[in-house]
C-alpha positions in Angstrom: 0.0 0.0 0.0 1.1 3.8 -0.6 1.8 6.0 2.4 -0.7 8.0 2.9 -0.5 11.6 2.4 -0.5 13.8 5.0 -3.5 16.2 5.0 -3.6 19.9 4.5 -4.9 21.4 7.6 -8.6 23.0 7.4 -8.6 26.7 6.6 -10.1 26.8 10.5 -7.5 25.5 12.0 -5.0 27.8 9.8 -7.7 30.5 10.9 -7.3 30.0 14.5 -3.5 29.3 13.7 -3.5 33.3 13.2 -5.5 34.4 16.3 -2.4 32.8 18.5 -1.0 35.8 19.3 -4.5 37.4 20.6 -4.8 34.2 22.7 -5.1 36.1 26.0 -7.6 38.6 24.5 -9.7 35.8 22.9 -9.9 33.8 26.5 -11.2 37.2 28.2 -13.9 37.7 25.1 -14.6 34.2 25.3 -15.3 34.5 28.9 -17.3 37.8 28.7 -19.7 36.0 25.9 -20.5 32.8 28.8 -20.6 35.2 31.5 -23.0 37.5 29.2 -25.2 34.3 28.1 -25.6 32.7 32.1 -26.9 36.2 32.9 -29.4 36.3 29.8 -30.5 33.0 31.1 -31.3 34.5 35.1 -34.7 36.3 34.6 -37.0 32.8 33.7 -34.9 32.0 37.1 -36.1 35.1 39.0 -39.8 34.7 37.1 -39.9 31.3 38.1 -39.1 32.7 42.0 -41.6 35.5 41.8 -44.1 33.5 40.9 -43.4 31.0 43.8 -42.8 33.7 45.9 -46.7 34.7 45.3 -48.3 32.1 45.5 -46.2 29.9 47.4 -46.2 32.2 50.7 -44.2 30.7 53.8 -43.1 27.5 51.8 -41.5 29.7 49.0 -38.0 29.0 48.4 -36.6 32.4 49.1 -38.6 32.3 52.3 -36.0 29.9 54.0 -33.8 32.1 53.3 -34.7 36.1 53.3 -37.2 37.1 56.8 -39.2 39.8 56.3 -42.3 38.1 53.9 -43.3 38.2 50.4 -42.5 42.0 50.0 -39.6 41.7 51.1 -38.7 38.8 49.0 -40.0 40.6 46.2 -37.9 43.5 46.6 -34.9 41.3 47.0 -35.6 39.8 43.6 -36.2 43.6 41.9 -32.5 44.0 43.1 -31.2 41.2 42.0 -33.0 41.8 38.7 -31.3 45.2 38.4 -28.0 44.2 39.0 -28.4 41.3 36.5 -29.1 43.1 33.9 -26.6 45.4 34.4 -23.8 43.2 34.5 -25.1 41.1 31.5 -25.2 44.7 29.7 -21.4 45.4 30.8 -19.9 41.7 29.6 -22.5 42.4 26.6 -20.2 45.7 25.8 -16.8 44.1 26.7 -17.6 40.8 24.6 -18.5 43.0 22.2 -15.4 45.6 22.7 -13.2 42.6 22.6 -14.6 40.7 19.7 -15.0 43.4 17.4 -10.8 44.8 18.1 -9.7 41.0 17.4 -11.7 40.8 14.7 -9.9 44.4 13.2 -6.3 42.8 14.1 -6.5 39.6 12.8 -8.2 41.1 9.5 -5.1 43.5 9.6 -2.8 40.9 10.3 -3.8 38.3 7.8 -4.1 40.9 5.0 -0.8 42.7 5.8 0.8 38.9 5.8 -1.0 38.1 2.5 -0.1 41.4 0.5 3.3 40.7 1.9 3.9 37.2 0.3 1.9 38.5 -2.8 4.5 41.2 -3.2 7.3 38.5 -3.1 6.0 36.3 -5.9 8.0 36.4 -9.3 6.2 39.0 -11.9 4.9 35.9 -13.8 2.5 35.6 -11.4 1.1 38.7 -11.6 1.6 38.6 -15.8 -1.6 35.3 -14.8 -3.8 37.1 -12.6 -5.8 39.8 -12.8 -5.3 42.7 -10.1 -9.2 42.4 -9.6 -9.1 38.9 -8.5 -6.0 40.0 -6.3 -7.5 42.7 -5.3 -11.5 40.3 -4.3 -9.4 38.1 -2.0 -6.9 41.1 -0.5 -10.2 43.0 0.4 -13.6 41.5 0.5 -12.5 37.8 1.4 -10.3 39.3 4.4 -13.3 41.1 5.4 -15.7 37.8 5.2 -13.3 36.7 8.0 -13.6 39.8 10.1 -17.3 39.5 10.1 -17.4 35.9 11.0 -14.5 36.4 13.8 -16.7 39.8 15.1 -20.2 37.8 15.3 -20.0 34.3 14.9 -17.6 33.6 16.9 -20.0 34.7 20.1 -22.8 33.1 18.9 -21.2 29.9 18.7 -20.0 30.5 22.0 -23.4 31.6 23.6 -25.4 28.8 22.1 -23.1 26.3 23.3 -23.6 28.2 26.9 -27.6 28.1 26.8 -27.2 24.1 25.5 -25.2 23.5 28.6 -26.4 25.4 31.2 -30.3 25.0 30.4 -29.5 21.1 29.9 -27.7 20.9 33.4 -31.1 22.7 35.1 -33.0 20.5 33.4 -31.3 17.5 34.7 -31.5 18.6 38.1 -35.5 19.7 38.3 -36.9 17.8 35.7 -35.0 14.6 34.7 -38.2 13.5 32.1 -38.4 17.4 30.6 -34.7 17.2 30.0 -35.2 14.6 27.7 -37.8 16.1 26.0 -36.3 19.6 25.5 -33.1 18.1 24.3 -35.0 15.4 21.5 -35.1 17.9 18.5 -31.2 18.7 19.3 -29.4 16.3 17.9 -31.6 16.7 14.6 -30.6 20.5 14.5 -27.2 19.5 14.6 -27.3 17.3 11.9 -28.6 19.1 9.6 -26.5 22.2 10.8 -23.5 20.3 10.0 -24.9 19.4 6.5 -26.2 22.3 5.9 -21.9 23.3 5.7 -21.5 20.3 3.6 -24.3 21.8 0.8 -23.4 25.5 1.0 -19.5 25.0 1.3 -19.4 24.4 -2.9 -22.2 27.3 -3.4 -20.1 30.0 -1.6 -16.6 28.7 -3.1 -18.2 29.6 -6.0 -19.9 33.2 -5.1 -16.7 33.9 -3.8 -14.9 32.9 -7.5 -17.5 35.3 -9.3 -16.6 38.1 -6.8 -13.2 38.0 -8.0 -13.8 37.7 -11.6 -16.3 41.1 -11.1 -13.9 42.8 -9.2 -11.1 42.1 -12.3 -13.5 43.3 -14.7 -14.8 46.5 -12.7 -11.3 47.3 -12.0 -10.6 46.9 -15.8 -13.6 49.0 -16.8 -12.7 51.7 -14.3 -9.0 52.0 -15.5 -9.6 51.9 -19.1 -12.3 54.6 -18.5 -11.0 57.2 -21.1 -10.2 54.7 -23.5 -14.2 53.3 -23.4 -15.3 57.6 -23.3 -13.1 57.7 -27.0 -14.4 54.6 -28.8 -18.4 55.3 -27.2 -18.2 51.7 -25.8 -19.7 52.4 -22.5 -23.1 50.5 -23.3 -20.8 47.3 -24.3 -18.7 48.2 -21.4 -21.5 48.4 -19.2 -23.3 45.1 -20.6 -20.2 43.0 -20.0 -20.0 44.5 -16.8 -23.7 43.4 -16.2 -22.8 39.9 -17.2 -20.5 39.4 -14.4 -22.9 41.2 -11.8 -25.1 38.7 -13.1 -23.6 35.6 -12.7 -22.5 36.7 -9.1 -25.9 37.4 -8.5 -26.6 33.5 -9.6 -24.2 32.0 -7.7 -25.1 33.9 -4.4 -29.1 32.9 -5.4 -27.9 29.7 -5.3 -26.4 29.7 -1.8 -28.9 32.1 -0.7 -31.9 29.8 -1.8 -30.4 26.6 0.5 -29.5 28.9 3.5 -33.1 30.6 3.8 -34.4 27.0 4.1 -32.2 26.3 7.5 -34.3 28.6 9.9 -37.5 27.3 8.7 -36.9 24.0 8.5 -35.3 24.4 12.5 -38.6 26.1 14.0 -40.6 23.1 13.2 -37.7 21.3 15.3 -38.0 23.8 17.9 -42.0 23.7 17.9 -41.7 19.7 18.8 -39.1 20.4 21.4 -41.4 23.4 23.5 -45.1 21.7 22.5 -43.3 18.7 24.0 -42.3 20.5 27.5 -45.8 22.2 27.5 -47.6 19.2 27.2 -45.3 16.4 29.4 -44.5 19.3 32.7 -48.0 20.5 31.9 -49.7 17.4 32.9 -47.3 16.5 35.7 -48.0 20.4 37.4 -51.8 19.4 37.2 -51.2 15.8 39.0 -49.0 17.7 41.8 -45.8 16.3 40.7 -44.1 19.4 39.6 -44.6 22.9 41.1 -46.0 25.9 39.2 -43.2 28.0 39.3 -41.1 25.1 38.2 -43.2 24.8 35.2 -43.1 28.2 34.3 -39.4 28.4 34.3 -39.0 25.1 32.4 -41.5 26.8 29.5 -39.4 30.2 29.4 -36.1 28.3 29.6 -37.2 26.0 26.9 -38.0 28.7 24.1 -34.4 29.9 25.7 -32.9 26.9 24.7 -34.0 25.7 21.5 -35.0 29.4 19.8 -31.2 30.7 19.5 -30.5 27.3 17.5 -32.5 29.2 14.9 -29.7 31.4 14.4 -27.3 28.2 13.6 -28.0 29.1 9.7 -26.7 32.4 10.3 -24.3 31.9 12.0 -23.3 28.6 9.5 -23.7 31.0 6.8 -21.1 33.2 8.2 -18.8 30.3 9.0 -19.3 29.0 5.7 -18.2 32.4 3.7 -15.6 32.9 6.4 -14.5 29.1 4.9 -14.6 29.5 1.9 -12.5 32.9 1.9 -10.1 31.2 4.0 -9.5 28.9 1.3 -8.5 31.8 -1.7 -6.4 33.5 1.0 -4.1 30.4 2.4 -4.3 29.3 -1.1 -2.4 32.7 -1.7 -0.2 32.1 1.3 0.9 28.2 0.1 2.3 29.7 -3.3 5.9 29.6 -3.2 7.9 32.0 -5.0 9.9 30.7 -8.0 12.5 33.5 -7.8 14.4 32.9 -4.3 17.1 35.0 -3.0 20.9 34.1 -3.2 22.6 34.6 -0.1 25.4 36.6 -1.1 25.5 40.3 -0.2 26.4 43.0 -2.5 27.3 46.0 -0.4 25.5 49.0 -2.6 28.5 51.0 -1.7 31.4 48.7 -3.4 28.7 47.9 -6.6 30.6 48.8 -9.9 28.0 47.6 -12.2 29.9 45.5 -15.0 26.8 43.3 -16.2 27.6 40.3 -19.0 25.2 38.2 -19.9 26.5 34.6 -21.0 24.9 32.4 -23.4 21.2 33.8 -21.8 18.2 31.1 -23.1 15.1 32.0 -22.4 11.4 31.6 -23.5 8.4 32.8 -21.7 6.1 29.9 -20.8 4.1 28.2 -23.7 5.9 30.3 -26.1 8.8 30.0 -28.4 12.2 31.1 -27.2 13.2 34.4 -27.3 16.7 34.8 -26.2 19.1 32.5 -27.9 22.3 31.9 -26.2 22.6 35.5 -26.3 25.9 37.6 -25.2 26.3 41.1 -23.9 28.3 42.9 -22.0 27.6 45.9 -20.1 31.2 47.6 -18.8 30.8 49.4 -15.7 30.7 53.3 -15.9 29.7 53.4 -19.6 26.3 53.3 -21.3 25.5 50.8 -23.5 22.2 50.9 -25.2 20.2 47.8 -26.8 17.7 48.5 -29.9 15.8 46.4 -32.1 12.9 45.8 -33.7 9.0 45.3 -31.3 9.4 42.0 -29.7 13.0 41.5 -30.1 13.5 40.4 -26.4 14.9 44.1 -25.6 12.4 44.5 -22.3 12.6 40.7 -21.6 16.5 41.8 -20.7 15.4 44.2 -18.2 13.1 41.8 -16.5 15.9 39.0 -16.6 18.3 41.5 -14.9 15.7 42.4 -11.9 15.5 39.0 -11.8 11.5 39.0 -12.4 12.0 36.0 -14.3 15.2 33.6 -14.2 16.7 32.4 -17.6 16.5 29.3 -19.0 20.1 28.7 -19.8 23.1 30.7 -19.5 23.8 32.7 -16.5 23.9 36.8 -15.9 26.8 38.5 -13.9 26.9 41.1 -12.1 30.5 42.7 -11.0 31.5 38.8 -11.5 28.7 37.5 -9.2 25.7 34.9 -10.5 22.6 37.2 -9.8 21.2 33.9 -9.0 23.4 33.7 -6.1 23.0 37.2 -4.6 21.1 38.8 -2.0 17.6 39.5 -4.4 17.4 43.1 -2.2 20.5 44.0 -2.4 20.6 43.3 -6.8 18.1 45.5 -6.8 18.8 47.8 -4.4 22.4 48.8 -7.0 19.8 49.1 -9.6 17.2 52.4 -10.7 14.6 51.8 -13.6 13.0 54.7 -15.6 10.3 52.9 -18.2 8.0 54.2 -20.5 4.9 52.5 -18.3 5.6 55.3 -15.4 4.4 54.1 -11.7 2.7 57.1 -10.0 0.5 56.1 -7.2 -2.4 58.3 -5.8 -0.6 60.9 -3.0 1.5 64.0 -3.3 4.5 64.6 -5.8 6.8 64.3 -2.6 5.7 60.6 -2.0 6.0 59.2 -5.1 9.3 60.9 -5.3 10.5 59.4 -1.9 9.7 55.8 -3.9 13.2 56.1 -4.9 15.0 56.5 -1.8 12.4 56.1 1.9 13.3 58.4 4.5 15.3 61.4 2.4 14.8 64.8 3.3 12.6 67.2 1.6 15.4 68.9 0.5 17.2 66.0 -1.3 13.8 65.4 -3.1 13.7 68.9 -4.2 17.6 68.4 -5.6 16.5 65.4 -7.4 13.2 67.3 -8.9 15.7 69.9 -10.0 18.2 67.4 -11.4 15.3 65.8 -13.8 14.3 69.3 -14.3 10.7 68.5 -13.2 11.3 71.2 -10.4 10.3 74.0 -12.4 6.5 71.9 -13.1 6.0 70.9 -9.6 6.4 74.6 -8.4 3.3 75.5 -10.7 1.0 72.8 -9.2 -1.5 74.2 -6.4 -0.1 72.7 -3.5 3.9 72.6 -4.6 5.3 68.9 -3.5 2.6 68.5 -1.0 0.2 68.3 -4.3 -2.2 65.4 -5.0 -1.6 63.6 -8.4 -4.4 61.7 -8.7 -4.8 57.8 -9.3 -1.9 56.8 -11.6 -0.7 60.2 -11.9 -3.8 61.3 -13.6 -3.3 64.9 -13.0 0.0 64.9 -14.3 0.9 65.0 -18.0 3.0 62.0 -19.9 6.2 63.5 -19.7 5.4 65.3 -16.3 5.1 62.1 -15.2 8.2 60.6 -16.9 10.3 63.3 -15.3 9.2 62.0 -11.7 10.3 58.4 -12.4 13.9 59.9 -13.3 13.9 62.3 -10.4 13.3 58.8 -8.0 15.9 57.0 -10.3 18.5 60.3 -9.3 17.1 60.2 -5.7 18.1 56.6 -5.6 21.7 56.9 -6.6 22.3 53.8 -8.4 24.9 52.2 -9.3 23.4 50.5 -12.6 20.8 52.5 -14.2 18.5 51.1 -17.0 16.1 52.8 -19.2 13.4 51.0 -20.9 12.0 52.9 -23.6 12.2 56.3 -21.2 11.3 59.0 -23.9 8.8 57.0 -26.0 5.8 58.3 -25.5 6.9 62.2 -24.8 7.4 64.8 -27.4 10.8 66.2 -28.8 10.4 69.0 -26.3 10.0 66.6 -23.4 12.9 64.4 -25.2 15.3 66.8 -25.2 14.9 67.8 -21.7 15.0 63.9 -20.4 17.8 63.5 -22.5 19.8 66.4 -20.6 19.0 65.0 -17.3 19.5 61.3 -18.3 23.2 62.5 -19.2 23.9 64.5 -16.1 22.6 61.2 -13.8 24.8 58.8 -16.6 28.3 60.3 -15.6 30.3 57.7 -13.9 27.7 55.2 -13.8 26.7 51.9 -15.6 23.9 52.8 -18.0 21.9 50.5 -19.9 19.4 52.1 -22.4 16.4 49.5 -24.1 15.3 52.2 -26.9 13.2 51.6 -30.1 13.8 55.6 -30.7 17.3 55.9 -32.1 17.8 59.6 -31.5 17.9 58.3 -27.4 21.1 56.1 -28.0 23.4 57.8 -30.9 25.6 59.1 -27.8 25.8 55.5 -26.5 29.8 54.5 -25.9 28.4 51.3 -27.6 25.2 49.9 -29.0 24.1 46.7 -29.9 21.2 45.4 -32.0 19.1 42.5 -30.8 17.5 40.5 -33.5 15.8 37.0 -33.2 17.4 36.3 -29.8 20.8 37.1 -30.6 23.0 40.0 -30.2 23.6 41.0 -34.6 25.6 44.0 -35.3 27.4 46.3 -32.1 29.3 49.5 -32.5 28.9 53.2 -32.1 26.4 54.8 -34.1 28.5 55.9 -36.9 29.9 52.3 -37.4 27.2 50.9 -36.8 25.7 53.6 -39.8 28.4 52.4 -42.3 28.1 49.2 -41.7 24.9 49.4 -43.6 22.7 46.8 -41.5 19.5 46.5 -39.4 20.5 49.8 -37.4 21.3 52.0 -40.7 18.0 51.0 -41.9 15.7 52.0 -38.7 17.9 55.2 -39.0 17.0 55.8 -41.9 13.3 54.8 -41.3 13.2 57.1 -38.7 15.0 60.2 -40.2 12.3 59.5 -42.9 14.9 58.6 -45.7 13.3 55.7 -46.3 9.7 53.6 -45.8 9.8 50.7 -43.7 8.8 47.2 -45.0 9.8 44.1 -43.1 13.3 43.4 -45.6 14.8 46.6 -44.2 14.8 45.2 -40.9 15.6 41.5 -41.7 
């Protein structure tokens, strides 16, 4: 026989796995929800002793031991009702004070942890997912867990504190009406706990159509301006419906087995308290059992079997909480495919010679793209790749940042496998200004302090003025402290541009590589990139990836990348009378010539 293979633990017990460190806080909670529920259960008690109290005169039960008759007894029991009910309403705040806060931390926890390990998984990942379905499980299926951990949590708690303590009274006055109250139990709970079985599928799969909604909102929202040019917000918005609509399927679905629990549990809960009525009933009227007795046992019986009523809601909760559990550990158990060497590269003693040596490489399902290519980057000097669109030219950045790891081959850096160094410190020696500009929502000063945390306002004003975006910044309303809207929105292209190279300057790197950095700006904008691009070159290793040829003619040496492999290399007026691949997109782009797909062959 094959070993068995050991089982993944449940996402509850991973669940309660995080809560360890709030142990103390979810003992006290804990014990403020009993306490809370054994003081709920004391006024059928003190009804029950009222009414024996009345009627029963000197042989009352309170009369052995209060003097001072039925009036006083009374007043003894208003007392004791007051200072019932308000300690049940003080644990009732502190259970909830306490439930609610671990509810917030371990929310906070769990999705700090998750967007954590997120961050560290290779970009390939990300290149598979879509940020809305990151974005469902970061958000609303973190939340799903704070709701059940606020609520359900107690109830569970409080139920199994009215099951008990109600069962153990029961026992002790009425042996026979124990019985009775506790037949439809056992039937609740079985169907409770298959009620989990038949919803646990039906919200795995609400919570699947949440993410794919949240992808295509996010989609529609970021892509707004595109949609407003081409008129396509009524196909936009019917695409958008079909996804709302197949949520709304798959939560009908759950929705339509979860409204049959509580239903289906009061007729359970009608046999249970027409069962007391009827068996303590008959045994009050042949003297066997008091009528205070019975009176408690008929308020203590809708006390016990009502709240398991709420089992579907709170099931319901569990279940969601479950079934988000799932997409988040599921999160959690990916393992990164890029792991850090263990050799540290001190960002002071980087020089930032790069060669790449005999570099294979092929995205996945795709055919290879690199071909035992060669390069060599010498340290201090720039050195500028060009080619034709999908010539590899990017993939090179993305195999230096180790984003993806190369098939065969291996890439140095000052002599050293980047496979084998410290992944932070590679990157640390390294800056990247790319045409696809990262501006988050805040002010100009924190995106700027992207490149280097902690400087001072004043070094982020020298680096502004060094990418000559100074000058821009000054003009907005609020200076530095201005808002630039989601992705920069306020901000023009090459405003925009000139921020990524003021963080590149503020970083001080010792390699810096630009990916297509003036593609999208005008000559204007060009020009003045190009003068700040040379100042923050001197003395530096400088690798520019540039389809526009005009960015790399001052290159100390430029290679052209064609089919995977490293073709022609040489300054631009060799590489011009050597008549190749680069004379021709010169001339294409000078407009001397048209170009067809032989020029570039």
């Amino acid at each position: 026989m094959r070993p068995s293979e050991p089982r993944e633990p449940s996402p509850l017990k991973r669940l309660l796995a995080h809560t360890r460190p709030h142990r103390r806080r979810m003992r006290l909670a804990s014990l403020c929800s009993v306490l809370n529920k054994l003081l709920d259960l004391a006024p059928p008690l003190l009804i029950g002793l009222a009414i024996d109290t009345v009627v029963g005169g000197d042989d009352a039960f309170l009369a052995g031991w209060i003097d001072g008759g039925a009036k006083t007894q009374l007043l003894f029991l208003a007392l004791a009702t007051v200072a019932i009910w308000v300690a049940e309403s003080a644990f009732e705040y502190a259970y909830q004070l306490l439930w609610r806060g671990l509810a917030q931390d371990v929310q906070h926890g769990l999705r700090l942890e998750t967007f954590r390990h997120v961050q560290g998984l290779e970009l390939g990942f990300f290149e598979e997912r879509t940020s809305g379905g990151l974005l469902a499980v970061l958000n609303d299926d973190v939340n799903q867990l704070e709701r059940f951990l606020d609520r359900g949590a107690n109830d569970l708690l409080q139920v199994a504190t009215t099951v008990t303590a109600i069962g153990l009274y029961f026992v002790w006055v009425a042996p026979g009406g124990a019985a009775l109250a506790a037949l439809p139990i056992p039937l609740i709970l079985f169907f409770s706990l298959r009620y989990q079985r038949w919803l646990a599928p039906r919200y795995a799969a609400v919570r699947e159509r949440v993410g794919e909604l949240s992808s295509d909102l996010g989609g529609a929202l970021t892509g707004v301006a595109t949609v407003q040019a081409y008129g396509a917000e009524d196909s936009e918005a019917t695409r958008i419906e079909s996804a709302s609509l197949r949520y709304v399927e798959a939560n009908q679905r759950a929705i339509r087995m979860s409204s049959a629990f509580v239903p289906m549990i009061r007729m359970l809960v009608m046999v249970g308290f027409v069962s007391i009525l009827l068996h303590s009933g008959y045994a009050c009227l042949d003297g066997e059992l008091g009528v205070a007795i019975y009176s408690t046992l008929l308020f203590l019986t809708q006390r016990l079997l009502w709240p398991l009523t709420r089992l579907g809601e709170t099931l319901d909760l569990f279940e969601r909480a479950m079934a988000s559990s799932a997409r988040i550990f599921g999160l959690l158990d990916l393992e990164p495919k890029i792991r850090s060497g263990d050799v540290a590269l001190p960002r002071e003693a980087v020089k930032g010679a790069v060669r790449f040596e005999s570099v294979e490489f092929a995205y996945p399902g795709r055919a290879p793209l690199l071909r035992g290519l060669d390069l060599e980057l010498p340290a201090g000097e720039t050195t500028a790749v060009v080619g034709t669109t999908g010539a590899g030219k990017t993939t090179l950045v993305k195999l230096l940042l180790r984003h993806f790891d190369p098939d065969g081959g291996r890439i140095l850096v000052d002599g050293h496998d980047i496979r084998s160094l410290d992944l932070k410190d590679l990157r640390g020696a390294l800056a990247v200004v790319s045409q696809d500009v990262f501006v988050r929502h805040g002010t100009v000063a924190e995106n700027l302090a992207l490149g280097r945390a902690g400087a001072s306002a004043e070094e982020l004003e020298a680096a502004a003025r060094a990418a000559e975006a100074d000058g821009f910044v000054r003009e907005l309303p609020e200076g530095y402290e201005s808002l630039v809207g989601e992705r920069g929105q306020k901000l023009s292209g090459g405003q925009r541009q000139r921020l990524s190279i003021a963080r590149a300057i503020l970083r001080d790197p010792a390699l810096l590589v630009l990916d297509e950095a003036t593609a999208s700006v005008d000559n204007e904008t060009e020009a003045a990139i190009q003068r700040s691009l040379a100042r923050i070159g001197r003395g530096r290793t400088v690798l520019v990836i540039a389809h526009r040829l005009s960015t790399v003619r001052h290159a100390h040496r430029i290679h052209v990348l064609d089919r995977g492999r490293i073709v022609e290399s040489g300054r631009h007026e060799e590489l011009l009378e050597l008549g190749g691949i680069y004379a021709g997109l010169w001339r294409v782009q000078t407009g001397e010539e048209t170009l067809v797909a032989e020029d570039v062959r």
